[in-house]
N, C-alpha and C positions, 0 to 999 in steps of 0.2 A: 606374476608374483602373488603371494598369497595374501588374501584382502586384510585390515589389519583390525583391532577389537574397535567396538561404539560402546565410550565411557555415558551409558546411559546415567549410572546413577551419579556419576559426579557432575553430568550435564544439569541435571535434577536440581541437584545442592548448589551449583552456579547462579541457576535462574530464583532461587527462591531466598537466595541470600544478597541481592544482589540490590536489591530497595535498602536494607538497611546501613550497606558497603556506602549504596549514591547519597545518603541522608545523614552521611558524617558530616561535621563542620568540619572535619578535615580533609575533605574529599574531593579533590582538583577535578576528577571525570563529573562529581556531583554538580559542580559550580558549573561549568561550561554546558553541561546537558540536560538543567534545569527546565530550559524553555520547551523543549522537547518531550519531556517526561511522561506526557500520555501516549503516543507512539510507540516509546519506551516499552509500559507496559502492557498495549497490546501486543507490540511482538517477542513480550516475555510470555505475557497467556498463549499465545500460539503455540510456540517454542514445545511447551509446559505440556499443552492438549495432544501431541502429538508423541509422547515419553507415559504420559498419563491420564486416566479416564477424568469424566467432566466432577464425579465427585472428588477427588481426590485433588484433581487441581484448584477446587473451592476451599477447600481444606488447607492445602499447602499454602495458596496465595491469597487467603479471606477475600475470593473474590465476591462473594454476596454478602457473609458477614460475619465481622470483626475478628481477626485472631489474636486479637489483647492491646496494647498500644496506639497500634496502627489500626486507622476506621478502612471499613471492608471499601474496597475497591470502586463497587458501586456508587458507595457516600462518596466517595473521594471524586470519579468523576464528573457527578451531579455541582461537586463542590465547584469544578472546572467551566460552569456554563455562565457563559457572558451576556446576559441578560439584553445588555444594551445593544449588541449587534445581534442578536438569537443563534450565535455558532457558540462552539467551544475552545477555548483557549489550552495550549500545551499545559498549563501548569497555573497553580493561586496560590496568593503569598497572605500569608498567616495560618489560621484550623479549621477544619471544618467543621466544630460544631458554633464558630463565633466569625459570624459575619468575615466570609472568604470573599479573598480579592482576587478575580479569576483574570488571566493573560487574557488580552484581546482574541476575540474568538478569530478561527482562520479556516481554509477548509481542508488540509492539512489534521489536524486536528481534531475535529467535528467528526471526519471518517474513523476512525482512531477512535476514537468517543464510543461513537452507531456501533463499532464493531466489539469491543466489548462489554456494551450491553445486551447486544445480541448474542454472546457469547453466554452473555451471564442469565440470559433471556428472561430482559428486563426492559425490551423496546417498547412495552406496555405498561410501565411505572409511571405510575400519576407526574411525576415529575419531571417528565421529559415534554417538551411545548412542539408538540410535533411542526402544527402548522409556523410555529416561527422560527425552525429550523427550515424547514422548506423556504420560507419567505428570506431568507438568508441566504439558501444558495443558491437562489433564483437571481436575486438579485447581484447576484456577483457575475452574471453571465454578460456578456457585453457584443455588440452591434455584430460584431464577425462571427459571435459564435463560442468562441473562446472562452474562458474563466478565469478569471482574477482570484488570487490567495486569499486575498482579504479586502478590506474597506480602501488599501493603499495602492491599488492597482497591478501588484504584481502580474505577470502571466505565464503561464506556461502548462507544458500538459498533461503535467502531473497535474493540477486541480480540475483537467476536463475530466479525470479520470478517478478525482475526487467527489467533484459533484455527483455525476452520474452516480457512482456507488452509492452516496449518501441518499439520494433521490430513490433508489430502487430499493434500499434496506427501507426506507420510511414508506416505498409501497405506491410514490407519487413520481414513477419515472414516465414522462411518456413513452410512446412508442412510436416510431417512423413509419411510415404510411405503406411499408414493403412490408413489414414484422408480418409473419403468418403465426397471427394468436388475436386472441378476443380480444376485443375495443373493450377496456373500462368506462367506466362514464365520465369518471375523473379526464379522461383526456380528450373530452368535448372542450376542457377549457385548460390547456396543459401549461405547466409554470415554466418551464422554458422551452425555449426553438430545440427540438433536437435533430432534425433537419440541420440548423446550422453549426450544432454544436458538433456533427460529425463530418459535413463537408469541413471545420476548419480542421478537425483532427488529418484528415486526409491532404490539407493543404501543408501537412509539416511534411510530407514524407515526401525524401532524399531522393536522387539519378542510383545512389548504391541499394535502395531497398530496403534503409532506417528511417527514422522518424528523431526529428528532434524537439528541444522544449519548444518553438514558435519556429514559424515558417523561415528557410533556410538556413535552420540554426543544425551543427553537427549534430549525425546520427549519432545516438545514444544508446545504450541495451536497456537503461531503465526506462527512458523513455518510450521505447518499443514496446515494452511490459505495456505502461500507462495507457500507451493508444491501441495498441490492441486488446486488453483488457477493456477499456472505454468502448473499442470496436463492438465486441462479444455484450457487453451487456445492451447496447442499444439495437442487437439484429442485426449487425451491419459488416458483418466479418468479409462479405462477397463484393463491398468496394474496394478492397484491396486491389482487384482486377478491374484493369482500364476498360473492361468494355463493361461494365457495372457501375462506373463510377463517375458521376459527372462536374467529369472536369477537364481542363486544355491541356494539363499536363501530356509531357511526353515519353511516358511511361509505356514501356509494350507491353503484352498479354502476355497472363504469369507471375505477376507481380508480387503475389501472395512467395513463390518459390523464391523470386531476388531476396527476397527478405529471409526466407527460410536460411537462406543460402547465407547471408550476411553475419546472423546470428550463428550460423553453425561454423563459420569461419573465426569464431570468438575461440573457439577451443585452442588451446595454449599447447605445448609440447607437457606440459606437468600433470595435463589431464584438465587446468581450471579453465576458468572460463575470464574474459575482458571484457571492459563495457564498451572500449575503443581499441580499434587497430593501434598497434605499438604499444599498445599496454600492456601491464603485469597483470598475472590474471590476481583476482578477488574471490573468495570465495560467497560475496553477497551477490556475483553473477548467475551462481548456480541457480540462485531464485528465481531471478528476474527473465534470465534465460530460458530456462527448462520450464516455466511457467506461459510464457509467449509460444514457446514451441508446443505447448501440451495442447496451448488453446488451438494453434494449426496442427494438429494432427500429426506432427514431423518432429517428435524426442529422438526419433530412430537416424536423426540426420545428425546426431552428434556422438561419440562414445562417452555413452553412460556408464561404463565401467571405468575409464580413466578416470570421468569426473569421480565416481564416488570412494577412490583412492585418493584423490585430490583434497578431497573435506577430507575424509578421514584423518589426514597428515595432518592436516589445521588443526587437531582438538588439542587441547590444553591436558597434557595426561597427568596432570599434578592438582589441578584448581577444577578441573573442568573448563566447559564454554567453549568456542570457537573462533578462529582468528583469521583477517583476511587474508591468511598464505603461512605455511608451516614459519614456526620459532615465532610468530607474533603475539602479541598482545587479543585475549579472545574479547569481545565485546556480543551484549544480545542480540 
């Protein structure tokens, strides 16, 4: 059938109206998704950067600065940094130009933070404490390998896959002793194990060829994302196969394909995509999905024309924006 229109410009006017929609006091999505709100609007600037050039999206969304009222984006996330643990918290309660009370920093967050000022390329503003961000996600690394969210132990691999990111945007990731690239100097004295930090990533993955948040916990498709995303930036995409990877698992040669295989069995009869067998598909799969497979070479293992009939249906042809599955509610 014939593919159906992309409401670019009502996409546009979704994402740029949509700060002042969540900052109603009468806003039931605003209340609940406060904590969250710097994630929020990195993957509003994302959104934004891919409809619109980098001027233009500084423009529409005063991401560097101010477009009247509301202080530019930048202020705003500096306003978010938690001093006392040296990460960045979701969100601060009171203004920013009078003494902000920023959410406990988390690393969640912090990534989210790094990546809109890298956006705004602003990772060189006096006002970001480099070293005490590093000393932050450093210290959340723990004996296995693993990372913890925050100061309260959470774990799971979405933060292995937070730190890392967080560490290579500030320039201070190590490298594993296989990476075929020049030795920095910095990693004569490197701030975390990343040796362990990728045997534990490799310790979550499943007999089906998923990976979940801690070891023998349900395959996931986000969590797939997170560990092979975490895989790719530390070098280390070729332990996925057992004879590369050291460990007693009983995993045969191929391993990298089980998995291909797993995620590409996510495809739905609607064209979308699941995060689990038995699921409905989501259209936030397409991401996490088609992202994991681009990093292995193997998008062609699933039909990329069903899916992008499958988003299509989701758009909101009235308001704009996107929803997890046609006639829903769209969210950014």
């Amino acid at each position: 059938s014939a593919i159906g229109p992309f409401y670019d410009d009502l996409h546009t006017t979704y994402i740029t109206t949509l700060g002042d929609k969540l900052d109603s006091p009468l806003s039931y999505e605003g209340a609940v998704t406060e904590h969250l709100r710097m994630s929020g609007v990195y993957w509003s600037l994302a959104a934004l950067s891919l409809l619109r050039d980098a001027d233009e999206v500084d423009k529409l969304m005063g991401l560097t600065s101010s477009p009247g009222e509301r202080p530019a984006i930048v202020d705003w996330v500096f306003a978010c940094y938690d001093t006392r643990t040296g990460g960045f918290g979701g969100n601060f309660s009171g203004a920013v130009d009078s003494s902000p009370c920023p959410h406990d920093g988390h690393l969640l967050y912090t990534l989210s933070a790094l990546q809109i000022l890298a956006m705004a390329d602003a990772l060189d503003d006096e006002r970001l404490d480099k070293e005490a961000i590093v000393k932050f996600v450093a210290g959340l690394q723990n004996d296995d390998g693993s990372f913890s969210g925050d100061e309260w132990g959470e774990v799971d691999t979405r933060f292995s896959y937070c730190a890392l990111s967080c560490l290579a945007l500030l320039g201070r990731l190590p490298l594993p002793k296989w990476a075929d690239v020049v030795i920095k100097s910095d990693d004569q004295n490197p701030v975390i194990d990343i040796h362990k930090a990728v045997d534990y990533i490799i310790s979550c993955r499943n007999f089906d060829g998923g990976f979940g948040c801690v070891p023998g916990a349900e395959s996931h498709a986000g969590q797939v994302f997170c560990c092979i995303g975490a895989l790719s930036i530390a070098h280390s995409l070729h332990l996925l196969n057992k004879e590369n990877a050291n460990t007693s698992s009983n995993f045969s040669n191929g391993d990298a394909d089980l998995l291909a295989w797993w995620l590409a069995e996510r495809q739905c009869d609607s064209g979308g995509l699941n995060g689990r067998p038995e699921k409905q598909a989501d259209v936030c799969y397409s991401w996490w999905i088609l992202s994991a497979l681009s990093i292995m070479g193997r998008v062609s293992w699933i039909n990329t024309s069903k899916l992008g009939h499958f988003i299509l249906n989701c758009q909101d042809d009235d308001d704009g924006g996107i929803a997890d599955r046609p006639q829903d509610m769209p969210d950014v």
